[in-house]
Backbone as JSON, one array per atom type, in Angstrom:
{
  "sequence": "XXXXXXXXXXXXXXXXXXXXXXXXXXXXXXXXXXXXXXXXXXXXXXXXXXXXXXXXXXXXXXXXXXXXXXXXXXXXXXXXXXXXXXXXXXXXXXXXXXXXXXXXXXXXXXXXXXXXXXXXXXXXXXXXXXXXXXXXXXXXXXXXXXXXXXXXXXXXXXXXXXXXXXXXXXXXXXXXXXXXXXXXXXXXXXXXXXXXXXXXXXXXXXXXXXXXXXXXXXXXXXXXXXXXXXXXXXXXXXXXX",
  "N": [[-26.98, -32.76, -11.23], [-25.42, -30.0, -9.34], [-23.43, -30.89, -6.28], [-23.46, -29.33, -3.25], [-20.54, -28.8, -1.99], [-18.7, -28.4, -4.58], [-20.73, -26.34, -5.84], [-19.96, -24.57, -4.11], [-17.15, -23.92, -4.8], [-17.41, -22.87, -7.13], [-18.56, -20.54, -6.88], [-16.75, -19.32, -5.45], [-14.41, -19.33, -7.27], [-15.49, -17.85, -9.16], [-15.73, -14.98, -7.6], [-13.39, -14.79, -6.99], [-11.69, -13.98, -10.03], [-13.67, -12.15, -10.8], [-12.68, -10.19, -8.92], [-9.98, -10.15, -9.66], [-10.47, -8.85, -11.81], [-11.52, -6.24, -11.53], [-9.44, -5.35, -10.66], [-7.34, -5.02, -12.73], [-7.94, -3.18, -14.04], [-8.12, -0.97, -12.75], [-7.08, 2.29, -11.93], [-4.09, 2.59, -11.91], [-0.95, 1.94, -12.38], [1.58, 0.49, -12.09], [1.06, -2.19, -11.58], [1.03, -5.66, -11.38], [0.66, -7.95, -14.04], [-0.97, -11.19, -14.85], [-2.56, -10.78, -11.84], [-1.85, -11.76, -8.57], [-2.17, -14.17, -6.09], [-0.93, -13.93, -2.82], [-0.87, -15.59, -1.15], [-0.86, -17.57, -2.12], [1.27, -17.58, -4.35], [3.29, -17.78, -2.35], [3.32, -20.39, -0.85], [3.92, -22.09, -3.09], [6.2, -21.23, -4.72], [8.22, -21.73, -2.54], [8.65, -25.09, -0.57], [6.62, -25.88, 2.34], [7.12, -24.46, 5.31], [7.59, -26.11, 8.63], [6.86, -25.38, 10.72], [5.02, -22.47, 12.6], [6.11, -20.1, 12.75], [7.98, -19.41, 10.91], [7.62, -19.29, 8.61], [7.96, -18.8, 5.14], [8.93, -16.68, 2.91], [8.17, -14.16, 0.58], [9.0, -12.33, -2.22], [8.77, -9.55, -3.7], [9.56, -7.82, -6.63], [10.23, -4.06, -6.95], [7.57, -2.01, -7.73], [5.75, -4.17, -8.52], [2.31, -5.87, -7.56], [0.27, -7.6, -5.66], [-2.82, -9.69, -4.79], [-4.05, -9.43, -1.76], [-6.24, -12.54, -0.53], [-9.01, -12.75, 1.17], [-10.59, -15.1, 0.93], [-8.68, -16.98, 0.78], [-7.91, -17.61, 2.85], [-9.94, -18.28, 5.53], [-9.97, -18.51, 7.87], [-8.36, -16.18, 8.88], [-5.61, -14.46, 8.9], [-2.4, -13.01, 9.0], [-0.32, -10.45, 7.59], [3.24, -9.97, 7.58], [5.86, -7.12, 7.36], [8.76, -7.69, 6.06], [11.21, -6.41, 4.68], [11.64, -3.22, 3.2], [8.76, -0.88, 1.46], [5.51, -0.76, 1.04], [2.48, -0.1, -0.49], [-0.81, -0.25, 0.72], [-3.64, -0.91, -0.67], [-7.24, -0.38, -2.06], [-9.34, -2.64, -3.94], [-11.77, -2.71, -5.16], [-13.8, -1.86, -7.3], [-15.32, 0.36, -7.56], [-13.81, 2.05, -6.02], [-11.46, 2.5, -7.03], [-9.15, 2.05, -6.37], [-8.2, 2.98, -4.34], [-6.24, 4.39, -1.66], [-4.9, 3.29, 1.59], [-3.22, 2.01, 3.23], [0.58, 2.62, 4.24], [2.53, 0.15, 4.64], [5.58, -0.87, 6.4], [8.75, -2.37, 7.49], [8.43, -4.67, 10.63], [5.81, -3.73, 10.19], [2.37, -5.21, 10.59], [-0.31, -6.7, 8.62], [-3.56, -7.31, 8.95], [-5.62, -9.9, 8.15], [-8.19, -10.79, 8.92], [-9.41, -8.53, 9.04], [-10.45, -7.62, 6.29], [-12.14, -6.38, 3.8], [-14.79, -7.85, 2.19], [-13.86, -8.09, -0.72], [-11.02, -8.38, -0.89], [-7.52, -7.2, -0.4], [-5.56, -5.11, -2.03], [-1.19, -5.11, -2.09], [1.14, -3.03, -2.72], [4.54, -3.19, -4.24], [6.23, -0.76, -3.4], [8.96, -0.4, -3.21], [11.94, -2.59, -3.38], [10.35, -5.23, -1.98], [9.69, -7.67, 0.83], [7.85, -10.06, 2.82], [6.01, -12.1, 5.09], [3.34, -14.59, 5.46], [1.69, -15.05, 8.8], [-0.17, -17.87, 9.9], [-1.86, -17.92, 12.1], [-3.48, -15.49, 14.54], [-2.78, -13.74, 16.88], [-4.44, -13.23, 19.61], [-3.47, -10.19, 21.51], [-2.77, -8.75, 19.36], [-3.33, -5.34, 19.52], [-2.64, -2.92, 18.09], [-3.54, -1.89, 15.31], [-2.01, -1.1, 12.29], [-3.15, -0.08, 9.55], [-5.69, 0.88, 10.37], [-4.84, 3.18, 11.65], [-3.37, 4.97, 9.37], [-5.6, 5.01, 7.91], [-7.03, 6.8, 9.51], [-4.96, 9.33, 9.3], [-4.79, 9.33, 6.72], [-7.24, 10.28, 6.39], [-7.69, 12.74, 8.05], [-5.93, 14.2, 6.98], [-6.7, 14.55, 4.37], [-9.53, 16.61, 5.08], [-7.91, 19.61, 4.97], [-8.11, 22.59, 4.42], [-7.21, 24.09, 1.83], [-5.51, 22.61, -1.47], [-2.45, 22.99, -1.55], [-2.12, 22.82, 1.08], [-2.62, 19.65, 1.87], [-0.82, 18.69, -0.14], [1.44, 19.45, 1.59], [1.29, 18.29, 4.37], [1.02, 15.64, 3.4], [3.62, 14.93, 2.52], [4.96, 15.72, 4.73], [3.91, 13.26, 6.61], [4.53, 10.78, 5.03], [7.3, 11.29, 5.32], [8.06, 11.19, 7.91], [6.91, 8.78, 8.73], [8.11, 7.05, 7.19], [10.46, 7.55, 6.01], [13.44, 9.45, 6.12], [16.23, 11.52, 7.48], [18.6, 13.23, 5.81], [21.4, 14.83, 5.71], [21.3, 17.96, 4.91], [18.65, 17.54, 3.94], [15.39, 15.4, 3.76], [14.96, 12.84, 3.01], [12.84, 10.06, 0.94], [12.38, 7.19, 0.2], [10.96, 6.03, -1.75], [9.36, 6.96, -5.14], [6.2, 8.66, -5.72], [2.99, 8.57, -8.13], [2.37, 11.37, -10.29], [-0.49, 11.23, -10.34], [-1.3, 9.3, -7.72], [-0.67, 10.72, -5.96], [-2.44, 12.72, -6.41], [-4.92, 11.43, -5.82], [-4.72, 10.74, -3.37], [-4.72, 13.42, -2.03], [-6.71, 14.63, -2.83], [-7.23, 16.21, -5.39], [-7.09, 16.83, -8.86], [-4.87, 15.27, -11.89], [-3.59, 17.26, -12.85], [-3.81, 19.53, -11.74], [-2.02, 18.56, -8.9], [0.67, 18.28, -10.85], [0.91, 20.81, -11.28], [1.35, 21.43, -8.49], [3.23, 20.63, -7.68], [5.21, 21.51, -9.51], [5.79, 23.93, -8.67], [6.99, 23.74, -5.73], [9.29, 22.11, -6.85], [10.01, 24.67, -8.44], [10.79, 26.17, -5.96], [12.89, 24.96, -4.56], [11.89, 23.34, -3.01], [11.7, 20.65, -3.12], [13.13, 17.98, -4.76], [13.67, 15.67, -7.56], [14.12, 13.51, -9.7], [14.36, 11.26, -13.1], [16.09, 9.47, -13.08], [16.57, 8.35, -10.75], [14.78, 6.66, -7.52], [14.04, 8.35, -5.52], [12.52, 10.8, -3.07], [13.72, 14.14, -2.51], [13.39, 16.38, 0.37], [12.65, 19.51, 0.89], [13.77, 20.18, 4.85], [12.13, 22.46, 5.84], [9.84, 22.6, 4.5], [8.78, 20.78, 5.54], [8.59, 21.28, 8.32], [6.94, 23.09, 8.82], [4.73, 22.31, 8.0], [1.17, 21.71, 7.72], [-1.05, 19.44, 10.88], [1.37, 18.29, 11.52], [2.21, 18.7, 13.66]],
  "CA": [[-27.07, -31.67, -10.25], [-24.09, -30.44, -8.53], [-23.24, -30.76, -5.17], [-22.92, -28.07, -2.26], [-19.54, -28.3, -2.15], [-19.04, -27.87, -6.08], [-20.98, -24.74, -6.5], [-19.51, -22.88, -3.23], [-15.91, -24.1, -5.05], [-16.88, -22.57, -8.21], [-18.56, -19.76, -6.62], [-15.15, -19.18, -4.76], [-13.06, -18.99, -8.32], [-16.23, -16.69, -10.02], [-15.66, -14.41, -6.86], [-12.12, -14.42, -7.41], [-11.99, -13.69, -11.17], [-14.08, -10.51, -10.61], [-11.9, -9.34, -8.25], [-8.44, -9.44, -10.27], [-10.43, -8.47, -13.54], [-11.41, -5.26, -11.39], [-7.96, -4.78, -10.6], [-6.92, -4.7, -13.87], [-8.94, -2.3, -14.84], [-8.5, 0.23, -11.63], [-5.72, 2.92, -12.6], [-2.61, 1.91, -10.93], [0.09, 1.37, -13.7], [2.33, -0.22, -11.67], [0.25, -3.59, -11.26], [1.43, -6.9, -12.0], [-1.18, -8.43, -14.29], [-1.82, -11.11, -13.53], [-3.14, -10.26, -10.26], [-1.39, -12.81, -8.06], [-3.18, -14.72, -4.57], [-0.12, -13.88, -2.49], [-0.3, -16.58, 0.2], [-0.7, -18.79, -3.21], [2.26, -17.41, -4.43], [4.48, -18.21, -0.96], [3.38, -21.92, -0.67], [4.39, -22.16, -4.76], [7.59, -20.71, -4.85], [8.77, -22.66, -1.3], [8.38, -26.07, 0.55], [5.81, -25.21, 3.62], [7.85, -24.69, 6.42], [6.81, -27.14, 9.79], [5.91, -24.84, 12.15], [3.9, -21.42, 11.81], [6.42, -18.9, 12.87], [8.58, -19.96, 10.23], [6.91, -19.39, 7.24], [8.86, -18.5, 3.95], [9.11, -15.17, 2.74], [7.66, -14.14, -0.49], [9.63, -11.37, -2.59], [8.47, -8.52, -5.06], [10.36, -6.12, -7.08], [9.28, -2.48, -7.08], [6.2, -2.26, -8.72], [4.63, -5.54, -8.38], [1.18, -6.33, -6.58], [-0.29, -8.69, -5.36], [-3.85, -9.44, -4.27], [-4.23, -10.07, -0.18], [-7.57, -12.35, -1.18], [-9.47, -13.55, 2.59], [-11.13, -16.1, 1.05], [-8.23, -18.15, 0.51], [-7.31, -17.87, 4.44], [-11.27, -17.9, 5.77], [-9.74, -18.08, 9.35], [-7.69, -15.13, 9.0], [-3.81, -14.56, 9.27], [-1.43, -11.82, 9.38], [0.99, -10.31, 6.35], [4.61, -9.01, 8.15], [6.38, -7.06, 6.15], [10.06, -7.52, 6.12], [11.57, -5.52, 3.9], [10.83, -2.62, 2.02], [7.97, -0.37, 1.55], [4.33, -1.3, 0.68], [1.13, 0.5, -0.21], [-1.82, -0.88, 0.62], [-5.03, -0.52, -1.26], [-8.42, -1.48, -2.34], [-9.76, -3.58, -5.41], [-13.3, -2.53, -5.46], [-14.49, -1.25, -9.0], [-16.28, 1.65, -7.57], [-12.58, 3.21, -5.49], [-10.94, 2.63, -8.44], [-7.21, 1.97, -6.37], [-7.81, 3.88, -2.71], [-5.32, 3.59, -0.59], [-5.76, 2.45, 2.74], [-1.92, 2.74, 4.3], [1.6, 2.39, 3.87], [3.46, -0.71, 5.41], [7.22, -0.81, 6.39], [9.48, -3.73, 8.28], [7.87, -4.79, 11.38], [4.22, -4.09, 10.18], [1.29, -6.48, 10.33], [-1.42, -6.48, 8.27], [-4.6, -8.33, 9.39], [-6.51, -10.55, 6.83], [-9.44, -10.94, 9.18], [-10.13, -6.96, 8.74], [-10.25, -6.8, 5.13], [-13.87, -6.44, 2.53], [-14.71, -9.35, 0.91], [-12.61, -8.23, -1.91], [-9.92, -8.03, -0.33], [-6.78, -5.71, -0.83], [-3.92, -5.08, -2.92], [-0.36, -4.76, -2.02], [1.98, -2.81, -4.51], [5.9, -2.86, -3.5], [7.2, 0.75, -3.62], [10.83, -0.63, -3.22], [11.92, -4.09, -3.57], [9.42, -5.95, -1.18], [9.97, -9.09, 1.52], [6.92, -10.35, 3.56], [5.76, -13.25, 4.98], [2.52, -14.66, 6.85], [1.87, -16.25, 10.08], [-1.38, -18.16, 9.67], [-2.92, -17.96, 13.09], [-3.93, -14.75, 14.76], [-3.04, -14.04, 18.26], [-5.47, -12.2, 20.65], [-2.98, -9.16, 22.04], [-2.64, -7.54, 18.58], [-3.97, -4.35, 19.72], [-2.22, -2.16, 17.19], [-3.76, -1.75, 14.06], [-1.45, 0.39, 11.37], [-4.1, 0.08, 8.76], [-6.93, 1.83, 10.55], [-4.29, 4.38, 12.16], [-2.41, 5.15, 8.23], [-6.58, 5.64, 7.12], [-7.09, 7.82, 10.42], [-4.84, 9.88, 9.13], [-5.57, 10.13, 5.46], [-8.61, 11.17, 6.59], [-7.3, 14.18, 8.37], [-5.25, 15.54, 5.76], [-7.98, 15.47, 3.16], [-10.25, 17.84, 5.59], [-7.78, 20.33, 5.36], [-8.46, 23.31, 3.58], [-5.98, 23.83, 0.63], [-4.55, 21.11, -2.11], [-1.24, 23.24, -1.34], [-1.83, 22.26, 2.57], [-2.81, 18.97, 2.12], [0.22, 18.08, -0.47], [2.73, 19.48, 2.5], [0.88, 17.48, 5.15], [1.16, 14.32, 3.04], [4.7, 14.75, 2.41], [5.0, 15.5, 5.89], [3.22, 12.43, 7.36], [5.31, 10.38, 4.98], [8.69, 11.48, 5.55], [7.7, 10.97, 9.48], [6.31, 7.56, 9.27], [8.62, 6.31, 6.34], [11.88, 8.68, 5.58], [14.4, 10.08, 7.01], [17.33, 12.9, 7.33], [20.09, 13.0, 4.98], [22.17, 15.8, 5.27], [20.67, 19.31, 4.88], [17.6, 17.27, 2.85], [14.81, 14.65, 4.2], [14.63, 12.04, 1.62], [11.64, 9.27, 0.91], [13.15, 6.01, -0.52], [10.26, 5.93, -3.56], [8.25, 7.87, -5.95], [4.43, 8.4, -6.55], [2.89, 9.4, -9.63], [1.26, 12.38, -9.7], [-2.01, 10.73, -10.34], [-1.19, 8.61, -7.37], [-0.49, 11.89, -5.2], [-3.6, 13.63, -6.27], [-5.49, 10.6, -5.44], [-4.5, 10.75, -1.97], [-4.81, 14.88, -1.88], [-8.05, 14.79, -3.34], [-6.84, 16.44, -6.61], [-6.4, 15.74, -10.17], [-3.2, 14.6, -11.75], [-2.94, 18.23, -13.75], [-3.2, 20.15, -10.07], [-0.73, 18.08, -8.36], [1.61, 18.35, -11.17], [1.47, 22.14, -10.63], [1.87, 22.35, -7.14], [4.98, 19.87, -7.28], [6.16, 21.87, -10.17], [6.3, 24.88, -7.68], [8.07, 23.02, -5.15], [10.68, 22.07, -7.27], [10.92, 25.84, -8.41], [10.69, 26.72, -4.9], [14.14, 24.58, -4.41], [12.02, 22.72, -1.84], [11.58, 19.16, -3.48], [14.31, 17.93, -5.58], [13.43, 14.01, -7.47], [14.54, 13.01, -10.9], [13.59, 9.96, -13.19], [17.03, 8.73, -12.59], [16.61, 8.03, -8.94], [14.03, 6.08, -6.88], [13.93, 8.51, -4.23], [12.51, 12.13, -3.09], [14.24, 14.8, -1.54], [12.45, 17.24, 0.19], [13.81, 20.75, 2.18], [13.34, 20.39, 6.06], [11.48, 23.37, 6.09], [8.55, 22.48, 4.03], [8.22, 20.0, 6.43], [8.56, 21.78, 9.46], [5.59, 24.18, 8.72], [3.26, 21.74, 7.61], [-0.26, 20.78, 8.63], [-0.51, 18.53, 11.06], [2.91, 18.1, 11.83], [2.63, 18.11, 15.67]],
  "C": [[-25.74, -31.56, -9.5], [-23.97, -30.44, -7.11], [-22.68, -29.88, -4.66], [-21.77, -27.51, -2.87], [-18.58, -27.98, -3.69], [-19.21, -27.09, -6.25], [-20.23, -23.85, -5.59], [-18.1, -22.71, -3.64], [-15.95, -23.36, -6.37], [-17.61, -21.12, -8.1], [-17.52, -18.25, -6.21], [-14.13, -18.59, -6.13], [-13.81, -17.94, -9.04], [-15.8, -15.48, -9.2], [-13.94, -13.73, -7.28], [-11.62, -13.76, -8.82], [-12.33, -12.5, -11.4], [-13.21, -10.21, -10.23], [-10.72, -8.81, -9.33], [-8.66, -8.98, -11.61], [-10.48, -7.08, -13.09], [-10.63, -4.65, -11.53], [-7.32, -4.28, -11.58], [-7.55, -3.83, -14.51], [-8.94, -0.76, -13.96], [-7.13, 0.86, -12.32], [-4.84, 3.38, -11.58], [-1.78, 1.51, -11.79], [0.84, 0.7, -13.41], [1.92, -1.78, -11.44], [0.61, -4.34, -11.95], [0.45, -7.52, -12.6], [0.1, -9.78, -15.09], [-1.82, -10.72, -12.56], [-2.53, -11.89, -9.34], [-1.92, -13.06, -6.18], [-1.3, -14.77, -4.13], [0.32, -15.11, -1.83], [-0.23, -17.8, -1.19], [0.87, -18.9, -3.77], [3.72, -18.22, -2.93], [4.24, -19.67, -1.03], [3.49, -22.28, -2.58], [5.57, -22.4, -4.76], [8.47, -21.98, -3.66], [7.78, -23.79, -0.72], [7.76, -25.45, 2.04], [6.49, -25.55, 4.88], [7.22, -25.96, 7.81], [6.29, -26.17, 10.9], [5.52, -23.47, 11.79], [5.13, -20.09, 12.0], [7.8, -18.71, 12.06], [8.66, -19.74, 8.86], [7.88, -18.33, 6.11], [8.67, -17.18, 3.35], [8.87, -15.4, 0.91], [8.0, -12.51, -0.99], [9.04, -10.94, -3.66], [9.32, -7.4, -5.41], [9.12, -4.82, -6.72], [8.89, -2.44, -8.25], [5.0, -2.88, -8.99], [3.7, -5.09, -7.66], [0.61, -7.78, -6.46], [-1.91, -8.46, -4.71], [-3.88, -10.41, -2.85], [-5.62, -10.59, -0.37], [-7.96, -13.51, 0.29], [-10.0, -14.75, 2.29], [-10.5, -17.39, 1.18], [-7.31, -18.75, 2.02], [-8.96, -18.04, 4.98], [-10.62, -17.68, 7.92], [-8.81, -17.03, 9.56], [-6.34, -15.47, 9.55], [-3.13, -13.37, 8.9], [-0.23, -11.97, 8.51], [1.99, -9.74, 7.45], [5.09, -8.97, 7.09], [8.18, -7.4, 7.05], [11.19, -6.89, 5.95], [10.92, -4.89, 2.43], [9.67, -1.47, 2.32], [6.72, -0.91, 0.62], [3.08, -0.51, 0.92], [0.22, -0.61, -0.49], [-3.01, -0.31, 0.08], [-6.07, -1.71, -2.08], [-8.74, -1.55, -3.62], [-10.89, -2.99, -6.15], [-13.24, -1.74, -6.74], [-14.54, 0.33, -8.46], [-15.24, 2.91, -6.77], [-11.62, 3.32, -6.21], [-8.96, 2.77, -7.55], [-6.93, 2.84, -4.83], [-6.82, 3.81, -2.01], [-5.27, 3.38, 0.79], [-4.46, 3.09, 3.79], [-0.74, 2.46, 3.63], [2.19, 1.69, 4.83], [5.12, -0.72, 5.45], [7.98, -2.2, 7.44], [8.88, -3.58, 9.64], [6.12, -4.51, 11.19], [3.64, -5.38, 9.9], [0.1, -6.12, 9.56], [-2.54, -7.75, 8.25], [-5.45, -8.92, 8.68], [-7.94, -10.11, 7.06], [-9.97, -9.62, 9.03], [-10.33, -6.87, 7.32], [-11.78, -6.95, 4.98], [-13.37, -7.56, 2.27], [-13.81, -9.66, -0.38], [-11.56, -8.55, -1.85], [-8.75, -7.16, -0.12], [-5.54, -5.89, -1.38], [-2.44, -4.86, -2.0], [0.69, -4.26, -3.18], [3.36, -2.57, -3.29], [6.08, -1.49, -4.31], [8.47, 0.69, -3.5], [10.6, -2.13, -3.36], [11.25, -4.88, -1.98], [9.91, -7.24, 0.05], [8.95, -9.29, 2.38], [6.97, -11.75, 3.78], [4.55, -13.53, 5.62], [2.58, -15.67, 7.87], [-0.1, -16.66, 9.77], [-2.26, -18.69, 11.13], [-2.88, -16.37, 13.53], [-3.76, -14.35, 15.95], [-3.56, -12.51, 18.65], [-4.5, -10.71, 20.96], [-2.12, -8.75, 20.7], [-3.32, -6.66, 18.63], [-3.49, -3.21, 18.52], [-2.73, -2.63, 16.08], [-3.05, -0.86, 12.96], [-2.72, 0.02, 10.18], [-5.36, 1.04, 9.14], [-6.33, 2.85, 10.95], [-4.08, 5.05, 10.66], [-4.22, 5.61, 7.69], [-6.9, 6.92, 8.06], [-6.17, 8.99, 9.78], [-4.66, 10.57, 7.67], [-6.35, 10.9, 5.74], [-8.53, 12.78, 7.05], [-6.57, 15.12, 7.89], [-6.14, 15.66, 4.3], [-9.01, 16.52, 3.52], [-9.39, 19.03, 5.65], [-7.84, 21.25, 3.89], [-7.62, 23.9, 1.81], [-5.35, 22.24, -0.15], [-3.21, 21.44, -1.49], [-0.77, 22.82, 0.2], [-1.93, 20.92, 2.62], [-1.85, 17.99, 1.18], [1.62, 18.69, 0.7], [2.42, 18.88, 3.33], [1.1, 15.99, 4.46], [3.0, 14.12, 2.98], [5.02, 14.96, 3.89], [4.65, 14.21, 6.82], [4.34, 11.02, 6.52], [6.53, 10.31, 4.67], [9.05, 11.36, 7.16], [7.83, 9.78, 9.92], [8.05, 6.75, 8.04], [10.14, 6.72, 5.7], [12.81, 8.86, 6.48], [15.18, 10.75, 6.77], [18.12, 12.49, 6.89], [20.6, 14.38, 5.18], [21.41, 17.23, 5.54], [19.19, 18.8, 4.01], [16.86, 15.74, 3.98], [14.75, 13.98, 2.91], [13.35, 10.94, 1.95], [12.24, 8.29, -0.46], [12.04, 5.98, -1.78], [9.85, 6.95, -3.65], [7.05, 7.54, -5.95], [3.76, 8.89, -7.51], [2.18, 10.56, -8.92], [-0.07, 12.2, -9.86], [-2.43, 9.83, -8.75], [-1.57, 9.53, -6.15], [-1.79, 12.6, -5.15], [-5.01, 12.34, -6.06], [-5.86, 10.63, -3.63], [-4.52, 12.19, -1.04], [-6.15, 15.05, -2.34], [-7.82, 16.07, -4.47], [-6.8, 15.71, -7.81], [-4.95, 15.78, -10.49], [-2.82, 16.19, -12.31], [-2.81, 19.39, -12.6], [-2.48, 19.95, -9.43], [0.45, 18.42, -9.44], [1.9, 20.11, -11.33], [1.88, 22.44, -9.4], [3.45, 21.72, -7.07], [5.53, 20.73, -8.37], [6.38, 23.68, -9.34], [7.25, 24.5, -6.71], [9.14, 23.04, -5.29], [11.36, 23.48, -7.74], [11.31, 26.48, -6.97], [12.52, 26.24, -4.09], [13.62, 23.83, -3.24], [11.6, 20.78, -2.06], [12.54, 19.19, -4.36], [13.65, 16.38, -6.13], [13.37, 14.38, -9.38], [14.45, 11.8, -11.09], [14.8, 9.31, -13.06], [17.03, 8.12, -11.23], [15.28, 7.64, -8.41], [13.26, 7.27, -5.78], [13.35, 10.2, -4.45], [13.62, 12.95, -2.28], [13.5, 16.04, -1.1], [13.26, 18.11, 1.43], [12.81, 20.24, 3.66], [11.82, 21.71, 6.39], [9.94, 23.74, 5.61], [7.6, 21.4, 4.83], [7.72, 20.5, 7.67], [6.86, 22.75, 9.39], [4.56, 23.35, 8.53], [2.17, 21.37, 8.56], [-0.32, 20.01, 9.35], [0.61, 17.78, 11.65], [2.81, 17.7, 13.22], [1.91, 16.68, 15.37]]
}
């Protein structure tokens, strides 16, 4: 017969298992398979620093993911990112790759909030994070529930064509910035990725962006990482204030 702690240890790796087989299976092309336990990854790679605010930094190219998985923190701890850009999203079978928010240098993301599943990170540029493994009380800011707050409000709006200039709007705000006569956005998203997050399919999004680009108001080639998008498609958009 086995003992307690036995089955809740092999409960623990069945639990896990599901998860990154889901993953592999949700449609996200960019995913590192395996599916990698991040904080596993950081104490791997590096000697465990001595004190907590310290802790070693754990690097992904663009593209990678990783799985943020709570069980393997149960007292919860906090991802900072460092460098880079980072979408966050969920595992579950049945959302098939949601996305949740987009992290940038100085964000935190909170373990103790996640599902049981837990949640993915994919680097959208070359990546740098690290965690702190205690939790302190006067994190009042959440960017994860703000970044779904406002998914949420650009999928109620009435048009795909309003709710792909509100997205490009929201991240060229939170995550971009002015170049010149052009706003640029350091990565790309597929257009399956886009109409995911517009509540479209991938063959609607790739019409409205292929207006855009006749429109002369998006510019982004597979040579280059990056978008460019006219001021002015911004300025009008949904949302915006």
């Amino acid at each position: 017969m086995q003992h307690r702690p036995q089955r809740k240890a092999q409960t623990t790796r069945n639990n896990r298992a599901a998860t990154e087989n889901r993953l592999q299976k949700a449609r996200h092309p960019t995913t590192l398979r395996p599916v990698l336990n991040c904080f596993a990854v950081a104490l791997a790679l590096v000697p465990r620093p001595s004190t907590a605010e310290s802790m070693a930094s754990v690097r992904l190219a663009a593209g990678q993911t990783v799985l943020i998985d709570p069980v393997s923190r149960a007292g919860g701890c906090s991802l900072e990112i460092l460098e880079g850009i980072a979408r966050v999203f969920c595992p579950c079978e049945d959302t098939q790759g949601m996305t949740l928010a987009f992290l940038q240098p100085g964000d935190l993301l909170r373990t103790d909030r996640l599902c049981s599943d837990g949640v993915c990170v994919e680097a959208l540029t070359p990546l740098a994070f690290h965690s702190h493994p205690e939790l302190s009380g006067d994190e009042q800011f959440d960017v994860v529930n703000e970044w779904v707050l406002q998914l949420l409000r650009l999928r109620h709006l009435g048009s795909a064509e309003q709710r792909l200039q509100a997205l490009f709007a929201l991240l060229v705000t939170r995550l971009g910035r002015r170049c010149g006569d052009w706003c640029d956005l350091p990565f790309r998203l597929t257009h399956e990725r886009i109409g995911e997050l517009i509540g479209t399919t991938r063959v609607t999004t790739t019409r409205l962006m292929s207006r855009l680009r006749a429109s002369q108001l998006l510019v982004s080639t597979s040579a280059e990482p990056t978008v460019r998008l006219a001021p002015e498609l911004l300025a009008n958009a949904p949302l915006a204030a």
